[in-house]
C-alpha positions as MATLAB code, in Angstrom:
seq = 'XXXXXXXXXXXXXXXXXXXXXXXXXXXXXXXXXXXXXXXXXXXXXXXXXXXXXXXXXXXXXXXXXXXXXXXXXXXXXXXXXXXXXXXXXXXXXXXXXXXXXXXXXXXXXXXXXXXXXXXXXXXXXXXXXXXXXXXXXXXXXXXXXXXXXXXXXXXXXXXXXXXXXXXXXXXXXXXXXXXXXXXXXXXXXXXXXXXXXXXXXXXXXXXXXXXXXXXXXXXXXXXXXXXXXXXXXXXXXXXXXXXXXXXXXXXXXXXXXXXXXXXXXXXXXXXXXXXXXXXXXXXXXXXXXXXXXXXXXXXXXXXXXXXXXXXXXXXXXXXXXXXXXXXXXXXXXXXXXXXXXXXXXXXXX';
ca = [
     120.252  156.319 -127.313;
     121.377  156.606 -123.780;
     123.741  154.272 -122.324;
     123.657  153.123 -118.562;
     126.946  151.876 -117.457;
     127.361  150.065 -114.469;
     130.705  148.933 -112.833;
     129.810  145.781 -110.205;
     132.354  143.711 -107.806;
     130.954  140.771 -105.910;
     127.352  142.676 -105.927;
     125.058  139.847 -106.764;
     122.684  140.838 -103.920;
     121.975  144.460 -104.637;
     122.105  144.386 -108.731;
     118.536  142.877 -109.371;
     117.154  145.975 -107.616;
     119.806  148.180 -109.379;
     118.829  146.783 -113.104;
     115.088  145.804 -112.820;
     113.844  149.580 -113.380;
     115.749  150.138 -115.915;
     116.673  146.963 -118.342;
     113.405  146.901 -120.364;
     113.298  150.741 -121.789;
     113.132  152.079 -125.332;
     116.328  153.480 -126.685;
     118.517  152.545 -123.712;
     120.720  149.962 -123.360;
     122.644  148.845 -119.826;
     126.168  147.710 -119.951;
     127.146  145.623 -116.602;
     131.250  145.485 -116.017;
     131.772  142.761 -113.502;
     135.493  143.908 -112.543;
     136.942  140.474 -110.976;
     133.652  139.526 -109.388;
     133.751  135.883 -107.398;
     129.981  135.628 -107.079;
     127.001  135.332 -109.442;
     127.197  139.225 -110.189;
     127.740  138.599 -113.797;
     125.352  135.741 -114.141;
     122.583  138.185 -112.577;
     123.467  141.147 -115.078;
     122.662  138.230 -117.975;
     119.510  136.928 -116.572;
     118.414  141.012 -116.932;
     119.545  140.761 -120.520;
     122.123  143.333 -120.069;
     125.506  143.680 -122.310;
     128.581  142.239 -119.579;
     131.720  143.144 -119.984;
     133.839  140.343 -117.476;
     137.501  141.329 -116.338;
     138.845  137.908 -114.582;
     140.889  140.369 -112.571;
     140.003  143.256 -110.725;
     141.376  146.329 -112.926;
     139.797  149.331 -110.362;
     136.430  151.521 -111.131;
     137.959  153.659 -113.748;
     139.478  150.956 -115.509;
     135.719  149.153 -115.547;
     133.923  152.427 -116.489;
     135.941  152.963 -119.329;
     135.387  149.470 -120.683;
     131.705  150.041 -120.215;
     132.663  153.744 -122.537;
     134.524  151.907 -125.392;
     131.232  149.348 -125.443;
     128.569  151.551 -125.410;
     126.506  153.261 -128.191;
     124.896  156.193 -126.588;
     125.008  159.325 -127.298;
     124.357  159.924 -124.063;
     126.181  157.915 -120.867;
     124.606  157.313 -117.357;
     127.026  155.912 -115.129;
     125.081  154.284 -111.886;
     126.923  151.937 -109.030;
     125.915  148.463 -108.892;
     124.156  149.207 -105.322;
     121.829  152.461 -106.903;
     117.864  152.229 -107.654;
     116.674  154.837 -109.770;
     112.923  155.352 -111.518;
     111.820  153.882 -114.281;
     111.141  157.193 -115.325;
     114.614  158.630 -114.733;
     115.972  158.014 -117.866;
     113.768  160.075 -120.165;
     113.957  162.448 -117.912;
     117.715  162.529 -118.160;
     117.541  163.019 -122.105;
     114.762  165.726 -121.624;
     117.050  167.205 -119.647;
     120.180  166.755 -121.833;
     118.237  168.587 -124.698;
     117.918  172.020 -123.641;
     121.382  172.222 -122.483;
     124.402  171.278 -124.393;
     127.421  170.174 -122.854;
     125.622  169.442 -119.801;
     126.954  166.999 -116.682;
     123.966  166.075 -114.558;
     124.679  164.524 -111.019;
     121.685  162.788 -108.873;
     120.775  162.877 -105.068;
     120.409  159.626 -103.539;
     119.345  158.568  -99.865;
     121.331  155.895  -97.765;
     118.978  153.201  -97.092;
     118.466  150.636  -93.840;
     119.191  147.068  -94.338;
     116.404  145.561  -96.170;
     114.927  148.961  -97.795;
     114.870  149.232 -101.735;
     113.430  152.571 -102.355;
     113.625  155.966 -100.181;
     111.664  156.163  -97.319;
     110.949  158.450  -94.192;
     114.129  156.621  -92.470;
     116.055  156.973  -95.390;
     119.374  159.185  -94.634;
     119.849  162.354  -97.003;
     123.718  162.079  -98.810;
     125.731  165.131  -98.811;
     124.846  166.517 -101.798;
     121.315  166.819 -101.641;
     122.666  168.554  -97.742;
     124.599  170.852 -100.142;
     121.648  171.795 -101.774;
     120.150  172.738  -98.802;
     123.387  174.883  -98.331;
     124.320  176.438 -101.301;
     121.219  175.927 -104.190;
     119.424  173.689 -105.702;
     120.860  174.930 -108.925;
     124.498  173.182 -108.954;
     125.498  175.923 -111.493;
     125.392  178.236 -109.009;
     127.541  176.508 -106.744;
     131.210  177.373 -106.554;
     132.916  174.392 -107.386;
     130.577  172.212 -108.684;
     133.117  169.515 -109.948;
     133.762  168.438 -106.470;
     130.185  166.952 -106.351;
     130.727  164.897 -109.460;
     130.181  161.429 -108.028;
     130.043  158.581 -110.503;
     127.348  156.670 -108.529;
     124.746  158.962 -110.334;
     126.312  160.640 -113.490;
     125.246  161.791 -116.656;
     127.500  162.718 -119.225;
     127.039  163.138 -123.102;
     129.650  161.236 -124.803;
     130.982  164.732 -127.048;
     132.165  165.850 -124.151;
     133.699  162.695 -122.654;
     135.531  162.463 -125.867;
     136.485  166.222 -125.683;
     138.286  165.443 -121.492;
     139.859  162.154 -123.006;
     140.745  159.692 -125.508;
     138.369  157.230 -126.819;
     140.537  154.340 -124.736;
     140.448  156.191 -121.408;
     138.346  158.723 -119.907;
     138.472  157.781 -116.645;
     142.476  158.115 -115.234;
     143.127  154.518 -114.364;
     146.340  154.924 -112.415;
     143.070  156.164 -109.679;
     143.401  152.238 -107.938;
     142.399  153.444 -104.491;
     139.129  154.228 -103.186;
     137.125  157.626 -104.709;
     138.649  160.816 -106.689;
     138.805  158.970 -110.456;
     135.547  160.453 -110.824;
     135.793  163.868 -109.244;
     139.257  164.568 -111.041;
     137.128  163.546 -114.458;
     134.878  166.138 -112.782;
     137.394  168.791 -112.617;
     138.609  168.409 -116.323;
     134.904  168.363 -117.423;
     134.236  172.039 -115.496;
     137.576  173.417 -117.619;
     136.087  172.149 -120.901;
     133.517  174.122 -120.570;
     130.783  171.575 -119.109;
     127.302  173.196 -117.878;
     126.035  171.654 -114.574;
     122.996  170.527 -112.883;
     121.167  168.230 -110.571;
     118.928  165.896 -111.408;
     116.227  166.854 -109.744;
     112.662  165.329 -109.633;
     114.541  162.219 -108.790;
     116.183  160.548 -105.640;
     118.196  157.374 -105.822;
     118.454  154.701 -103.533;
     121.674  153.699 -102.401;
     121.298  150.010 -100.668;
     122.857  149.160  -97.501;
     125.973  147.469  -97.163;
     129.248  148.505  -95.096;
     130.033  151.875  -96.165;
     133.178  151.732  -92.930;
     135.704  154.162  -94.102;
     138.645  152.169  -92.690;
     142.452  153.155  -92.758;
     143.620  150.948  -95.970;
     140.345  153.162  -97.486;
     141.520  156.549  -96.442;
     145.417  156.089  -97.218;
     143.863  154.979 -100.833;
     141.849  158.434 -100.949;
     145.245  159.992  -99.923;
     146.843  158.353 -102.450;
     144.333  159.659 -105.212;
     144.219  163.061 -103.841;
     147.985  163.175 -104.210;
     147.843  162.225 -107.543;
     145.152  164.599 -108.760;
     147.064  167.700 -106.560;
     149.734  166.571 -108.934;
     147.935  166.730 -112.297;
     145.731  169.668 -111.351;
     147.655  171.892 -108.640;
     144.795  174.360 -108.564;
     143.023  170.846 -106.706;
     145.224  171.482 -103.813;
     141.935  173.047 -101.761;
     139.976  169.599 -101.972;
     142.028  167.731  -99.348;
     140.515  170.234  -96.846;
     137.791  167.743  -96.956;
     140.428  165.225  -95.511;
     139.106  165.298  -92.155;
     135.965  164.274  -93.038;
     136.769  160.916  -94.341;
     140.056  160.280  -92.029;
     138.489  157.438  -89.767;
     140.748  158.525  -86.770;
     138.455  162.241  -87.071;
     135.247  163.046  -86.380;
     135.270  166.096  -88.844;
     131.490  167.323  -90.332;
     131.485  166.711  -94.285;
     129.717  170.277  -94.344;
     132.159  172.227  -92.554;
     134.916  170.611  -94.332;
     133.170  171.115  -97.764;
     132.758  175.026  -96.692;
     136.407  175.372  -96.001;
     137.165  173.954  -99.588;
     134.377  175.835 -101.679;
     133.989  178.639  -99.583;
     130.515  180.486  -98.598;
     128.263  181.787 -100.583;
     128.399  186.150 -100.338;
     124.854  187.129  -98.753;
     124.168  190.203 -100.763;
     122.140  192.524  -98.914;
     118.682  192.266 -100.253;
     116.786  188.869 -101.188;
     113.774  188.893 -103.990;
     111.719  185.387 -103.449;
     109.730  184.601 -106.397;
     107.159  181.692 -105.888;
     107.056  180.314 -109.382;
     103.379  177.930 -110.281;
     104.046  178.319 -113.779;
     106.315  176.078 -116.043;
     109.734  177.261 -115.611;
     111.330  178.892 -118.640;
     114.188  180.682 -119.932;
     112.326  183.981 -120.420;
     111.035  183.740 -116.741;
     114.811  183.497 -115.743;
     116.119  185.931 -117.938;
     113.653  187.992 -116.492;
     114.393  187.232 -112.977;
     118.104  188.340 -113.785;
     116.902  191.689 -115.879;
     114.652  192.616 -112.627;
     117.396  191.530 -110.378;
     118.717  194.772 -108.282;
     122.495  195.955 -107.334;
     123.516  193.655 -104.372;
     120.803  191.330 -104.654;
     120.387  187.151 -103.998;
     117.101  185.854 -106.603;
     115.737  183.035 -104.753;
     113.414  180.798 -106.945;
     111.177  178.648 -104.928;
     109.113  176.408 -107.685;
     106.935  173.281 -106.153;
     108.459  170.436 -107.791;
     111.576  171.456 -110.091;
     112.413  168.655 -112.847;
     115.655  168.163 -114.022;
     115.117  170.142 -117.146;
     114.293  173.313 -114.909;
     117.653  172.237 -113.456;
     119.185  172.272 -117.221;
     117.704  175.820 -118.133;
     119.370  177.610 -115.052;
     122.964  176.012 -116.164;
     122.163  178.122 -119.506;
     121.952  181.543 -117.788;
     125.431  183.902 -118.260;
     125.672  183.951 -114.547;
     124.300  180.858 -113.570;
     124.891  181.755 -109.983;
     122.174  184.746 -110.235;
     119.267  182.598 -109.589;
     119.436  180.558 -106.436;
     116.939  177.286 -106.987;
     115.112  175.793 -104.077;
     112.078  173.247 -104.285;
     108.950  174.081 -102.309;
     109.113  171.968  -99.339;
     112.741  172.596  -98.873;
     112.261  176.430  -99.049;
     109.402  176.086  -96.064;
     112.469  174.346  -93.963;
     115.380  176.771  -94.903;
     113.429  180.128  -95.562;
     113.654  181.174  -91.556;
     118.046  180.586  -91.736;
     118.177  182.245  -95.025;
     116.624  185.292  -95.059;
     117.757  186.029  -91.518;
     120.862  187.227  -92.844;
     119.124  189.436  -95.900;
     118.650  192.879  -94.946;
     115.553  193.406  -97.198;
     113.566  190.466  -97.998;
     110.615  190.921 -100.903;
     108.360  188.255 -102.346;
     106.554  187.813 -105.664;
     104.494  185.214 -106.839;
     104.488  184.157 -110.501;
];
């Protein structure tokens, strides 16, 4: 069974979109925790026949995801914001997904939508992972700190490995009260248990509109968090080079701030593009990586790559040998990289 767990604070407006794809499929069940809410937000997640889980006083996001944990049955945990729309079809996909690869953390794109918008559309803005992509691969395995992207608004998680990062009473590090970094410091204990990683790709969230002002109580909370995580994992110290790009007194770009932290990827000096049509599978990767010459990037452009495409590149040795890129993004980003590729040569599978 997969379990969706959804955290919600005075969110009464967005959660009918959030829960109406979703609160009628087999073998999943949705778990709403209203933390402290003062509007109908709990009274919606009811009328969607969801489990609720009511705090009378606001006990932070961790706090409220780990009460959803301790409730739920799954095998298998999604945890969503109360302001995300997924597909319908998202959730098998997630299991599908979950099967090839054990011990895998999957981690969705979404796209910032304008006031009154419910799905993605042409307008829609891109979030910075799905930017990261772009930058480093489509295959989060490959990238170099994949933890960092770990973002609990669109999370997958099987519950073995939850249980191997933390007790069964708190997963989540609740002393996280501020705003962000409970779920990327989960993210970072994950990656040293041994967790595989992947995007969920073949699916694009919408995140609704609402404020999203990164004011100075907000940032000094992030500081707060960051300090906190520096202090239980020193080799975190590198994150709070992305400081800049949340401090509202900056103007700092999230990608050149996430590019001091991780680093750039090494350009080896020859590129081999294969065009995959056929269903992706281990043996065509393992392949890819047996063919692969000395000093030599694999790019694998495949039309439409699904999230369990995603899930059989985490299972390579090297994950980071085959560089994943769908179709239509390839056509926009071939020109940039393969400029800097000294011998460029292209197959077709």
């Amino acid at each position: 069974m997969l379990s969706v767990i959804i955290p919600v604070k005075n969110r009464a407006n967005h959660l009918p979109f959030t829960l109406a794809p979703i609160t009628e499929l087999p073998d999943c069940e949705v778990i709403v925790v209203d933390d402290g809410s003062t509007d109908s937000s709990t009274d919606v997640a009811r009328s969607y026949g969801c489990q609720v889980v009511r705090h009378e006083r606001s006990v932070g996001p961790g706090a409220a995801r780990n009460a959803g944990i301790r409730k739920a049955r799954g095998d298998l945990l999604l945890f969503l914001d109360s302001d995300i729309v997924v597909t319908p079809q998202l959730p098998a996909d997630l299991v599908r997904a979950h099967a090839v690869a054990e011990d895998l953390v999957m981690t969705g794109f979404r796209r910032h939508l304008a006031p009154g918008e419910h799905t993605p559309g042409p307008s829609s803005r891109r979030d910075s992972r799905e930017l990261l992509a772009d930058l480093y691969s489509y295959n989060l395995a490959s990238h170099p700190r994949p933890w960092a992207l770990a973002y609990s608004c669109f999370l997958s998680v099987p519950r073995s490995l939850l249980d191997r990062v933390g007790s069964s009473q708190e997963v989540f590090d609740e002393r996280f009260r501020g705003w962000g970094l409970e779920d990327i410091e989960l993210g970072l204990r994950l990656s040293r248990s041994g967790a595989r990683w992947a995007f969920a790709l073949g699916h694009v969230a919408g995140h609704q509109y609402h404020d999203r002002t990164m004011t100075r109580d907000r940032f000094q909370g992030w500081q707060a968090n960051l300090e906190m995580m520096v202090a239980k994992h020193p080799e975190a110290a590198p994150y709070g080079r992305l400081a800049p790009a949340f401090d509202p007194k900056g103007n700092a770009d999230f990608l050149d701030c996430f590019r001091r932290f991780a680093g750039v990827r090494k350009v080896p000096e020859h590129a081999l593009v294969v065009h995959c049509a056929q269903q992706l599978t281990g043996e065509i990767l393992r392949d890819l990586v047996t063919r692969r010459g000395p000093d030599t990037s694999v790019f694998l452009v495949v039309a439409g790559p699904s999230a369990t495409d995603a899930a059989l590149c985490s299972l390579l040795s090297s994950p980071s040998d085959v560089l994943l890129y769908p179709k239509d993004a390839w056509q926009q980003l071939r020109d940039t990289v393969t400029a800097v590729q000294g011998t460029v040569v292209e197959e077709y599978l």
